[in-house]
C-alpha positions in Angstrom: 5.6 -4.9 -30.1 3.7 -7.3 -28.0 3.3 -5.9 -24.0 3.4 -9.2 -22.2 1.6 -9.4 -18.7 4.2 -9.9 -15.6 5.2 -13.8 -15.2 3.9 -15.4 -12.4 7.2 -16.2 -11.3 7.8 -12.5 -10.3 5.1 -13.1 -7.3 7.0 -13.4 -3.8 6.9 -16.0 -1.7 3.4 -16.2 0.5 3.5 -13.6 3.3 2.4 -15.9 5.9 5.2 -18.2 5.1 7.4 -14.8 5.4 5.4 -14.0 9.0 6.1 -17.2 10.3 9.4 -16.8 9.2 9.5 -13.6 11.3 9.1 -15.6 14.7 11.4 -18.7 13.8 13.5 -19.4 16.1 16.6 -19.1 14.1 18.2 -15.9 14.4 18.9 -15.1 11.4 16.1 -16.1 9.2 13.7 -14.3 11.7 16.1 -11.2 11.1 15.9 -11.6 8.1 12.3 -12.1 6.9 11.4 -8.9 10.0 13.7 -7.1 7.7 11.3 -7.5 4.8 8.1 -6.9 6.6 8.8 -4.2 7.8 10.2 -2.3 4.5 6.5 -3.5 3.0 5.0 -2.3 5.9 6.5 0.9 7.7 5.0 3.0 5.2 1.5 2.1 5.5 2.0 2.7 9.2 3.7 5.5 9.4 0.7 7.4 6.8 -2.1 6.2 9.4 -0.1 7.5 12.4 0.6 11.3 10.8 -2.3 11.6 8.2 -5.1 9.8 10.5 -4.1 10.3 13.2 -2.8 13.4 12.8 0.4 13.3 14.9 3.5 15.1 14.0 5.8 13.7 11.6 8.7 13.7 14.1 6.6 12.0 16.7 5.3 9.5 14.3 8.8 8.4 13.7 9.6 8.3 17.6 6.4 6.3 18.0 6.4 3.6 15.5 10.2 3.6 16.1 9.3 2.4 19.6 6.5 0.0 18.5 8.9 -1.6 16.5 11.4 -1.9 19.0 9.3 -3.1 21.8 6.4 -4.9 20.4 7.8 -6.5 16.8 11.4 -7.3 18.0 11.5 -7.4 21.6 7.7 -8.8 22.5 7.8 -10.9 19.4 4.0 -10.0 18.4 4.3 -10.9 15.2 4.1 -15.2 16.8 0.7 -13.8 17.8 -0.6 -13.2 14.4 -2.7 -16.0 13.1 -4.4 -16.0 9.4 -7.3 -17.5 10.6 -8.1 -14.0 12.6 -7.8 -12.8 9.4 -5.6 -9.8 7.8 -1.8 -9.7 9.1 -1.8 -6.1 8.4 -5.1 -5.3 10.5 -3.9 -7.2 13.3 -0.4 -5.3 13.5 -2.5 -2.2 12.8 -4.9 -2.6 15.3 -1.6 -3.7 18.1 0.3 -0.3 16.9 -2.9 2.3 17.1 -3.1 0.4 21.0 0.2 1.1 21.8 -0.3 4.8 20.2 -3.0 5.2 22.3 -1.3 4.2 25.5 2.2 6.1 25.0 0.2 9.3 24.6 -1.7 8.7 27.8 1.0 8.1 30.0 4.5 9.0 28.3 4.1 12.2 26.6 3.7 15.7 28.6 0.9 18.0 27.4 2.2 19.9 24.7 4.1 17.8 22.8 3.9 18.6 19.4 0.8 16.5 17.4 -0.5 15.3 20.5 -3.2 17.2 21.1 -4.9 16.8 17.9 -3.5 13.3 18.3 -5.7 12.4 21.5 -8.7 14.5 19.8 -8.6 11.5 17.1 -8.6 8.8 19.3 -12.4 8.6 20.3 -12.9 8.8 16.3 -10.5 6.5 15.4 -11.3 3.9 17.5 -15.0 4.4 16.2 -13.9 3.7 13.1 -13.2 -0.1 11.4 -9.4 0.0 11.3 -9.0 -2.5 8.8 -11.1 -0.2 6.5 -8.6 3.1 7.1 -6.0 1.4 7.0 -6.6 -0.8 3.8 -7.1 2.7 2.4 -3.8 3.5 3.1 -2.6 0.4 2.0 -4.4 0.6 -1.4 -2.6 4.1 -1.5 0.5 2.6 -1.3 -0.2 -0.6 -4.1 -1.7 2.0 -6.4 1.8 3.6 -6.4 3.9 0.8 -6.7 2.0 -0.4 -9.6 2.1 2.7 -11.6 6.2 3.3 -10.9 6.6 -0.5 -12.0 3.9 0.1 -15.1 6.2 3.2 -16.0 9.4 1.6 -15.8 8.4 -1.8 -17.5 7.0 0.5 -20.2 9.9 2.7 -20.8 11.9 -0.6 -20.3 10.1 -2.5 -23.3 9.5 0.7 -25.7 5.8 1.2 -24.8 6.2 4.4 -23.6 2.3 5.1 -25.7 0.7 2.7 -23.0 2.1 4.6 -19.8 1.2 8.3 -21.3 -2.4 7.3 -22.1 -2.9 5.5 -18.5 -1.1 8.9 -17.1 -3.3 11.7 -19.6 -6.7 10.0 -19.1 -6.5 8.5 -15.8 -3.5 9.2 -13.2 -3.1 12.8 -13.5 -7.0 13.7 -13.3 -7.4 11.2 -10.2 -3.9 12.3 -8.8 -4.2 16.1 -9.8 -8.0 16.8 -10.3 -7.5 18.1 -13.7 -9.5 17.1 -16.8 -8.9 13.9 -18.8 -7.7 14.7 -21.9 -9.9 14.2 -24.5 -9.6 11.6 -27.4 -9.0 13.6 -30.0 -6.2 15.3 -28.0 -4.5 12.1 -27.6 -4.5 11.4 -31.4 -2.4 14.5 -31.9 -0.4 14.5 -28.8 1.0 10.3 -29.2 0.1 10.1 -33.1 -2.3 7.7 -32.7 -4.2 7.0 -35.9 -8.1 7.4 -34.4 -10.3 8.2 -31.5 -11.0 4.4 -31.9 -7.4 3.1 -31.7 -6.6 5.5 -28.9 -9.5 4.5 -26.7 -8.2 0.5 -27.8 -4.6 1.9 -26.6 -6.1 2.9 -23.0 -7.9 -0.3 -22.4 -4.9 -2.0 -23.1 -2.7 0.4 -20.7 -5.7 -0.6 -18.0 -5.0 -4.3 -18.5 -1.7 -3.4 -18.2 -2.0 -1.6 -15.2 -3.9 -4.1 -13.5 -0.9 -6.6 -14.3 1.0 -4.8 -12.2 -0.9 -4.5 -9.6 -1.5 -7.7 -8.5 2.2 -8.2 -8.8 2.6 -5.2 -6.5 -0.7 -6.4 -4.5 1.8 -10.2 -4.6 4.1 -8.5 -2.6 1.9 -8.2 0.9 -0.5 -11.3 0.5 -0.3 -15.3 -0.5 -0.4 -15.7 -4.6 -3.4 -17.6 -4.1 -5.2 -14.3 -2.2 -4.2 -12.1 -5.1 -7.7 -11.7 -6.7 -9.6 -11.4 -3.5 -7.2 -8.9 -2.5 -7.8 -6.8 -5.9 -12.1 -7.8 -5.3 -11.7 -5.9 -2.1 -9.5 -3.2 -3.6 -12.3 -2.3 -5.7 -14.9 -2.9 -3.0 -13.8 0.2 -0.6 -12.9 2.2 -3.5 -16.6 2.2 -4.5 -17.3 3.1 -0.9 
């Protein structure tokens, strides 16, 4: 049975057509399209506030809670964003570590839980590129949504071979930091007839992967930006 790559059709719409849909000035398509930003995004924000900045889980909530409510709804920053400054996702990240920042100056007593180590990670965070911690984050995030749609499209279409080779040679030892298994294993463990054939399997459970991933990379960044998106995927992964 033929595993057919993701049709092109099953890309959303272009994301700056859904942030300029965010600031229209009808009610309820900007309700609408915030809606959908922020269930792509909350995520990836909510990881850089607890595990880079290393503020408590509760707080985190409070915080981006807040930012939300005060800077994306009521302050309507998203009609700031602009795509020739470049990423949406930096600019909102860099708006949302600023407002971070400031809330634990001024707002919070000493001795709130997370803040202290939070304030310790200012001065390093704001030393660091955001757009490269976050886009970590955010590649964290794609990564996973690719492989739950790769393992439910293969279970869907009877390929469950494809999915267990991508998960015994490559997810579990990056994900767990065991050992690969080995070729031969694979022949016994899936009935595969060779080494030869398995290792054809696994670079057919790659493409496969990578299918998936720029329909799950689709979902943040115009169609057209798909590729440069994955280019710079790999790019800080090598880093």
């Amino acid at each position: 049975m033929a595993f057919g790559k993701p049709h092109p059709s099953r890309f959303p719409d272009t994301r700056w057509s859904l942030v300029g849909r965010a600031a229209d000035s009808d009610e309820g398509i900007r309700q609408q399209a915030m809606a959908e930003l922020l269930s792509l995004y909350t995520p990836g924000f909510r990881a850089f506030l607890v595990q880079t900045r290393r503020i408590d889980s509760e707080l985190a909530d409070d915080l981006l809670q807040d930012f939300i409510a005060d800077k994306l709804l009521a302050s309507q920053l998203i009609r700031q964003a602009d795509v020739r400054r470049g990423k949406f996702r930096s600019f909102v990240l860099k708006c949302l570590n600023n407002f971070v920042n400031s809330r634990l100056r001024s707002h919070l007593k000493p001795g709130t839980p997370g803040v202290a180590h939070s304030l310790t990670e200012e001065v390093t965070v704001e030393r660091t590129e955001l757009s490269d911690v976050f886009d970590r984050q955010w590649i964290n995030q794609v990564v996973a949504d690719a492989l739950q749609m790769m393992e439910a499209d293969c279970t869907h279409r009877g390929r469950a071979d494809l999915w267990e080779v991508l998960r015994l040679r490559v997810v579990e030892p990056v994900f767990r930091g065991i050992e690969p298994v080995t070729y031969d294993q694979l022949v016994e463990m899936l009935a595969i007839g060779s080494p030869r054939q398995a290792m054809n399997l696994l670079a057919n459970a790659k493409r496969c992967f990578f299918d998936h991933l720029r329909v799950a990379v689709g979902r943040y960044v115009d169609h057209d930006s798909v590729e440069e998106e994955i280019a710079d995927l790999r790019a800080v992964l090598s880093r």
